[in-house]
C-alpha positions in Angstrom: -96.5 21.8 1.8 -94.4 23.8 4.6 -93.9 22.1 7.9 -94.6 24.3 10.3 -94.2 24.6 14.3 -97.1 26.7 15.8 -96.7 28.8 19.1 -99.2 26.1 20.6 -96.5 23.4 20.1 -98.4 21.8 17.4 -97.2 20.9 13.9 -99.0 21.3 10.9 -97.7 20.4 7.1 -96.7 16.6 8.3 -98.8 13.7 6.5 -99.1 10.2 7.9 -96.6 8.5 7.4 -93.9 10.7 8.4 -92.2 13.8 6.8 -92.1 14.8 3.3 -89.4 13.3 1.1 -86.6 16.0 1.1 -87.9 17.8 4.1 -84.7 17.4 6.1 -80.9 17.7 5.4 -78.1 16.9 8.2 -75.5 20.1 7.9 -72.2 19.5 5.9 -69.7 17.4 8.2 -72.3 15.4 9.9 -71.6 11.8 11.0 -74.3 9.8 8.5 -73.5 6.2 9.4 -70.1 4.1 11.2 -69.4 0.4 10.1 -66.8 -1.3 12.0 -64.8 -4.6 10.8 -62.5 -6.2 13.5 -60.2 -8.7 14.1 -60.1 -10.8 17.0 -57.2 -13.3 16.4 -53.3 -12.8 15.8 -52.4 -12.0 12.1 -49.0 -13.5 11.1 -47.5 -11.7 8.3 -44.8 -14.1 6.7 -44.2 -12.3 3.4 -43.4 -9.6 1.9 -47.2 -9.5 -0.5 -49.8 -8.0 1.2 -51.8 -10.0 4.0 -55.2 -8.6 5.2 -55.4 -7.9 8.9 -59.0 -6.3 9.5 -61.9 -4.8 6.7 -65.2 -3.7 6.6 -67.9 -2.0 4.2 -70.3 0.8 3.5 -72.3 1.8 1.1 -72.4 5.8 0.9 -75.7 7.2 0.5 -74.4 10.2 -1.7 -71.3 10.7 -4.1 -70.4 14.0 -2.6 -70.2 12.3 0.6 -66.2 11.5 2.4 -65.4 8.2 4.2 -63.4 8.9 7.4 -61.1 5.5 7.8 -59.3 4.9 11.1 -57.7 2.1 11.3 -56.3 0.4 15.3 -53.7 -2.5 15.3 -50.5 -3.9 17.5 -48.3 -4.8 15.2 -45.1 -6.6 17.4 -41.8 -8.7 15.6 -41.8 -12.1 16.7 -38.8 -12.5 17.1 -35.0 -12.1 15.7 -33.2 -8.5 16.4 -36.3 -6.8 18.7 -37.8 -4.5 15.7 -37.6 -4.8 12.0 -39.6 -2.6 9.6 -42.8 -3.3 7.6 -45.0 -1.5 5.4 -48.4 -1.3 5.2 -51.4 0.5 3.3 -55.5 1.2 3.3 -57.2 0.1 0.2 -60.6 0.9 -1.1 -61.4 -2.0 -2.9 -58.4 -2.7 -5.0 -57.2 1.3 -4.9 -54.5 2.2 -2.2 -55.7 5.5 -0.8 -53.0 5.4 1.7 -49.4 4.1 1.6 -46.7 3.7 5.0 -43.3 2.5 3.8 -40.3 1.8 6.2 -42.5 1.6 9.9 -41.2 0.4 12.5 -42.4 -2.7 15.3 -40.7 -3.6 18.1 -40.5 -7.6 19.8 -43.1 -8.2 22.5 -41.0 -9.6 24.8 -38.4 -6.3 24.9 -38.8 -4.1 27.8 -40.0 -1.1 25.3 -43.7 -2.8 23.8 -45.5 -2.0 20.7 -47.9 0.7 20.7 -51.3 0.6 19.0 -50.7 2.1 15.8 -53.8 4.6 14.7 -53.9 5.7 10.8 -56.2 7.7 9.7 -57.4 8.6 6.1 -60.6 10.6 4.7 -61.3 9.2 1.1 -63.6 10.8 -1.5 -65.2 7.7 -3.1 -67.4 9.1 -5.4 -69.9 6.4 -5.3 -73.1 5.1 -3.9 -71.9 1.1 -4.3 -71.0 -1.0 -1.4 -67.1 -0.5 -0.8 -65.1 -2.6 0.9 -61.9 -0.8 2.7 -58.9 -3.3 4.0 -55.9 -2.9 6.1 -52.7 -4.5 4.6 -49.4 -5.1 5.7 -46.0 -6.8 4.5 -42.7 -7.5 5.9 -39.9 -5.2 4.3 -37.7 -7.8 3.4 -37.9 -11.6 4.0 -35.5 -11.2 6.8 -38.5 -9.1 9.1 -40.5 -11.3 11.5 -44.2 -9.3 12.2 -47.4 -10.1 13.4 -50.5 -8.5 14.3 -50.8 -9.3 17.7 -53.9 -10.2 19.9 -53.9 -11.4 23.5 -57.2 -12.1 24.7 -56.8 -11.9 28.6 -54.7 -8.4 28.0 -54.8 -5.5 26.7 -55.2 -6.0 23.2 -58.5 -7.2 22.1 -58.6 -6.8 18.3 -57.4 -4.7 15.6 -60.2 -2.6 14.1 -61.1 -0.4 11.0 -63.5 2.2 11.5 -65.5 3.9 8.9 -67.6 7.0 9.2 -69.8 8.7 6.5 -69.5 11.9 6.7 -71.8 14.4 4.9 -71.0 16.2 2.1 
């Protein structure tokens, strides 16, 4: 049955209970559901295999649908020369989607502070199973000194991974 608006305002075609199964489609693009994982304490990275600093998951409610995947963190060298390299990647599951070799952090306590670093990937799952999407990092070498840093009573709060379902 049609749903239809009348020039009255009234509706007619909707039964009780709500609107008909397949009655309604959000336009290609649309923003379908956000998930977001956090971490709230200092991740240390002493090596150079992957550590985990923040995840989250989603389960996509169509295979044609994209997962946007932002990902927010501080990362600052303990200590040693002021800045060293690291590397670091997005994983779906156990798939990277997105590698970063050769980035740079600098020492917290040098006049010139870390930034928040902001990467940004949009992954075409294929699937309608929970994933599970990680941030990961590792020093370069053994020499590099890096952590994730979060100061409570400052400006940084957390490092975060943000995912969005967007339509297909």
């Amino acid at each position: 049955m049609a749903i239809t608006i009348n020039g009255n305002g009234t509706i007619t075609g909707i039964s009780t209970g709500g609107l008909p199964s397949g009655s309604m489609t959000l336009p290609s693009g649309s923003v379908i559901q956000t998930v977001q994982g956090e971490t709230s304490s200092t991740v240390t990275i002493d090596s150079t295999t992957d550590t985990t600093v923040c995840s989250a998951s989603i389960t996509p409610a169509s295979t044609s649908n994209k997962i946007l995947v932002t990902v927010s963190a501080v990362p600052i060298v303990s200590s040693g020369s002021g800045q060293d390299l690291f590397k670091c990647k997005i994983l779906r599951d156990s798939t990277a989607i997105q590698l970063t070799n050769d980035f740079w952090a600098r020492n917290s306590s040098s006049e010139m502070k870390s930034n928040v670093c902001t990467f940004v990937v949009l992954d075409s799952p294929s699937s309608t199973s929970s994933i599970t999407y990680y941030f990961k990092a590792a020093r370069r070498s053994a020499d590099d000194d890096l952590s994730f840093l979060v100061v409570s009573n400052e400006w940084i709060k957390c490092h975060t991974i943000t995912l969005q379902e967007i339509q297909g």
